[in-house]
N, C-alpha and C positions, 0 to 999 in steps of 0.2 A: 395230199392234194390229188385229187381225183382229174385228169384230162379232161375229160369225156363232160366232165359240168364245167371248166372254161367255160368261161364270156368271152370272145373273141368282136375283135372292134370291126367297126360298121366304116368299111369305107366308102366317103361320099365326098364331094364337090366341096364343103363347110365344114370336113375337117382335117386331122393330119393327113398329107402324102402317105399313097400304100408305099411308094420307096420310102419316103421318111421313116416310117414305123418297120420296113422291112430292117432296114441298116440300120435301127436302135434299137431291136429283138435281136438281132443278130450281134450286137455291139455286148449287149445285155448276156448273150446265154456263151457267147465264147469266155466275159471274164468267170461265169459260171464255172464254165471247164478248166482257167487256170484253180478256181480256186481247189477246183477237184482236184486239180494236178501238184498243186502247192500241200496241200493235205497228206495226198500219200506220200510226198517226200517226206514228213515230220516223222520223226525216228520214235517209232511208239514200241516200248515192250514194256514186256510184264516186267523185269528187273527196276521199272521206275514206280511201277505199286506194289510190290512186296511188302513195303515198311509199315503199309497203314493197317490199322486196327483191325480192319476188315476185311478176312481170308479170303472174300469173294470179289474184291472190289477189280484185280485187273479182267475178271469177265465181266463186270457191269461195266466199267470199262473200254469194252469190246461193244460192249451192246453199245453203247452209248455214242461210240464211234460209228458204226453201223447206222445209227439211226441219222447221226451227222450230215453220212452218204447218201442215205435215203431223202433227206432233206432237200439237200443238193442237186439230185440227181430226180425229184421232182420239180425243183426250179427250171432248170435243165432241159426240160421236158415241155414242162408250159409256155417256153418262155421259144423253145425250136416249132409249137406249135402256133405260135401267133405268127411266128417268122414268118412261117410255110404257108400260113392264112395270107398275111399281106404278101408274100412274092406272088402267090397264087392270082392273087388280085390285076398284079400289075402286067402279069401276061395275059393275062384275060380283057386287057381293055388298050394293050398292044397289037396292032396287026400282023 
């Protein structure tokens, strides 16, 4: 997922509160981070793919997991940058 082409929402009069959408972007990218954090607790090694047919498999494995991260941690990412859009908003139309 690329940031930078986000659609980021249009706050206006007709539709969600920029608080609304801030504190469910934010509600949204913190379970993000548990999941993050739930993840690297999971007890991952090579001793649990050894067995399979395929010599290469606990580093595909690895990738795999990696890309898991990378998944994640572009959700993560979209999800801090909508935040940051509507908080943005809401000071902006705060004296």
């Amino acid at each position: 997922m690329n940031i930078k082409s986000t659609i980021l929402p249009t706050i206006h009069s007709n539709g969600s509160s920029a608080q609304c959408l801030t504190d469910d972007y934010s509600h949204a990218r913190r379970a993000v981070q548990e999941a993050i954090t739930a993840l690297k607790a999971v007890d991952f090694n090579a001793r649990d793919y050894y067995v399979h047919s395929n010599p290469a498999a606990w580093m595909q494995a690895v990738r795999q997991r990696e890309e898991i991260y990378q998944h994640l941690s572009d959700a993560f990412n979209a999800l801090h940058e909508h935040e940051i859009h509507c908080s943005q908003f809401i000071k902006e139309i705060r004296p």
